[in-house]
N, C-alpha and C positions, 0 to 999 in steps of 0.2 A: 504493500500500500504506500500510497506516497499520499502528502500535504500538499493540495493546492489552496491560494485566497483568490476566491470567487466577490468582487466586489467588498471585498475586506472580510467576508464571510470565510472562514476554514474549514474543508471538507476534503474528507480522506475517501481517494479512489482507487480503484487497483490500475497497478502500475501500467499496464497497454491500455488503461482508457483515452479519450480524445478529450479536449477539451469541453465539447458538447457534454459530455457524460458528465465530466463536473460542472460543470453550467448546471443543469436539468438537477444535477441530486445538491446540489446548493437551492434549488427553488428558484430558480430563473429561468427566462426566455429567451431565445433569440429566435429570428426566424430561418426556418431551413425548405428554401424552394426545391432544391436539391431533392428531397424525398419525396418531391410528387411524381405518383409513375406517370411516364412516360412524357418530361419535362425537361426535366436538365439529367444529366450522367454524374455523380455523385462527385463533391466537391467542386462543382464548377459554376454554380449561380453566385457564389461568395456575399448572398447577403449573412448569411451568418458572421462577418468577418467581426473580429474581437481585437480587444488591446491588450499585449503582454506585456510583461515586465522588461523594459527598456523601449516599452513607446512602439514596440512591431505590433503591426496588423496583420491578424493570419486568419484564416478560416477557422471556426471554432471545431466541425465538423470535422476534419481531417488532420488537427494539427493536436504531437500529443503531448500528454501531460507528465510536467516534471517538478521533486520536489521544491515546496517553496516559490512555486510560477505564480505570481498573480497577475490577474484575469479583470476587465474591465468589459463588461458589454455595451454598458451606455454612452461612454466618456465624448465628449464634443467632439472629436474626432472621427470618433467610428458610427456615430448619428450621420454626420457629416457624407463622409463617407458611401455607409448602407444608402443614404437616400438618393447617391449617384451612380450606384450600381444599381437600383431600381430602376428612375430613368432610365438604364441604358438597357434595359429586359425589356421596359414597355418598349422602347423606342424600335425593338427589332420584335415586338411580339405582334401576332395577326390579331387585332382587336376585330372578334366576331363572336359579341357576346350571346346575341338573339339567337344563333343557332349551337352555340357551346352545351356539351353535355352537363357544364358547370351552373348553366343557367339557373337561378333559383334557387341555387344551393349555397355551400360551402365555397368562396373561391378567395383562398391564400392571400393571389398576386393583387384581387382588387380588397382585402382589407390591408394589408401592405403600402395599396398606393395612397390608399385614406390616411393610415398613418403615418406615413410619414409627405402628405401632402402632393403626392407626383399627379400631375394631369395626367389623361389616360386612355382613362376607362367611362363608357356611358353606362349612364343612370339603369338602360335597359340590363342590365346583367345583376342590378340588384332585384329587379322586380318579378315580383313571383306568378304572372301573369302566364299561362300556354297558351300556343295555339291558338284556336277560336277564340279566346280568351281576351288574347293580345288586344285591347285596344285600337290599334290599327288596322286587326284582321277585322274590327267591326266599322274602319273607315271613319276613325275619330281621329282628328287629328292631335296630334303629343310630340313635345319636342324633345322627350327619353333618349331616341337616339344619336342626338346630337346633343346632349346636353352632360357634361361633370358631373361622375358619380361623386357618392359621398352623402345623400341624405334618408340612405334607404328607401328610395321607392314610395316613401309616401303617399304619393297624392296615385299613383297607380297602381299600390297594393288598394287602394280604397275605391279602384273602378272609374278613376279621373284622372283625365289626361293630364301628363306631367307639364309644368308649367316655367319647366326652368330652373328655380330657383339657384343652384348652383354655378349657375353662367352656362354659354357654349364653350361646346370642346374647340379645340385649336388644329388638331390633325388630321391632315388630309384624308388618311386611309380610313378614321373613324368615322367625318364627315360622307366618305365616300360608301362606306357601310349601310348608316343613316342613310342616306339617299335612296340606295338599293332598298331598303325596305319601305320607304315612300311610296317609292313608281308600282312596289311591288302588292301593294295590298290597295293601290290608287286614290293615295293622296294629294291634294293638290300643290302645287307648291307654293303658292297663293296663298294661301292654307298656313302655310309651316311660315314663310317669310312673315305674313301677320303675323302670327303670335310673338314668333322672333320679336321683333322691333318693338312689338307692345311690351314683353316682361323684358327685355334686355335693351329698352332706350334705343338700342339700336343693334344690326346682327353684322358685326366686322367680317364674317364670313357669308355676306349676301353671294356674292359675285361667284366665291366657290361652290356653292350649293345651288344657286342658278343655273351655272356652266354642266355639274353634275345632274340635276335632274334633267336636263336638252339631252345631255349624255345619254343616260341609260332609257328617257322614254323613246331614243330614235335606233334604242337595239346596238349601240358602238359603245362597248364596252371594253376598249381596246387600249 
């Protein structure tokens, strides 16, 4: 057994554990994307990354534990840090939450983004809405999928169209998402632009979202 301080906490593990193991049996968190199947290859999402004794940032998950190592999870650097390695997951992740098996569930990467603030992810992937369900499959119009998760689905777990609250998203390929489920259940875009400009003062992504719905109601999807 060897001595590690876990946030000044002392907790004795056996000697081939990983830092994560003394992390977890000291009663702490970090997150580990790394063990969603079929997501990352282990050790390789690095938000789990930690502070050791002399200021190294390592993987908590794969880096192991020696006596007398203390272990920092939250320290302003490794916040720092995790939450640019997050950005850089969403920034190459397919944001396609409406058809995600994750839908309505459990989903890691969007309580991740909430915590630690990263834009993203739309509102539609918290909302527990299927199918026929969907709001839009009933031709209502809701700005969910172009809009910043983050308030739990509110106003669309309760059967009303999302209103925004949270701002529009910023990125293309979410906006471009959005869209496709617009043209796809025949929204207008009349429709989405008004409410836009009504809850958001005004929609700095008109042009994109215009350009986008021309796009996919003339079938060039290219």
């Amino acid at each position: 057994m060897v001595k590690v301080f876990v946030n000044g906490k002392e907790v004795d593990v056996d000697a081939e554990s990983t830092l994560l193991n003394a992390i977890v049996k000291a009663g702490y968190e970090v997150p580990t994307l790394c063990y969603l199947k079929g997501i990352f290859n282990e050790a390789t999402c690095r938000v789990c990354i930690v502070e050791v004794s002399g200021g190294r940032l390592v993987p908590a998950c794969a880096y192991p534990v020696a006596e007398g190592l203390k272990v920092f999870t939250d320290s302003e650097r490794v916040l720092k840090y995790r939450r640019a390695i997050i950005e850089l997951i969403l920034a190459s992740h397919k944001i396609k939450c409406q058809s995600c098996s994750m839908k309505g569930g459990y989903c890691q990467l969007l309580k991740l983004s909430k915590d630690y603030g990263v834009e993203g992810i739309p509102i539609c992937s918290e909302c527990s809405l299927y199918g026929s369900e969907c709001l839009l499959a009933k031709g209502v119009p809701c700005l969910g999928p172009i809009t910043i998760a983050g308030c739990n689905a509110v106003c669309t777990n309760e059967r009303s169209p999302c209103i925004g609250c949270r701002g529009p998203v910023s990125r293309y390929d979410v906006l471009e998402e959005g869209v496709k489920l617009y043209v796809k259940y025949g929204i207008d875009m009349k429709d989405i632009l008004r409410l836009g400009e009504l809850f958001w003062s005004s929609l700095p992504t008109v042009g994109i979202i215009s350009e986008l719905f021309r796009k996919f109601k003339s079938g060039d999807e290219t």
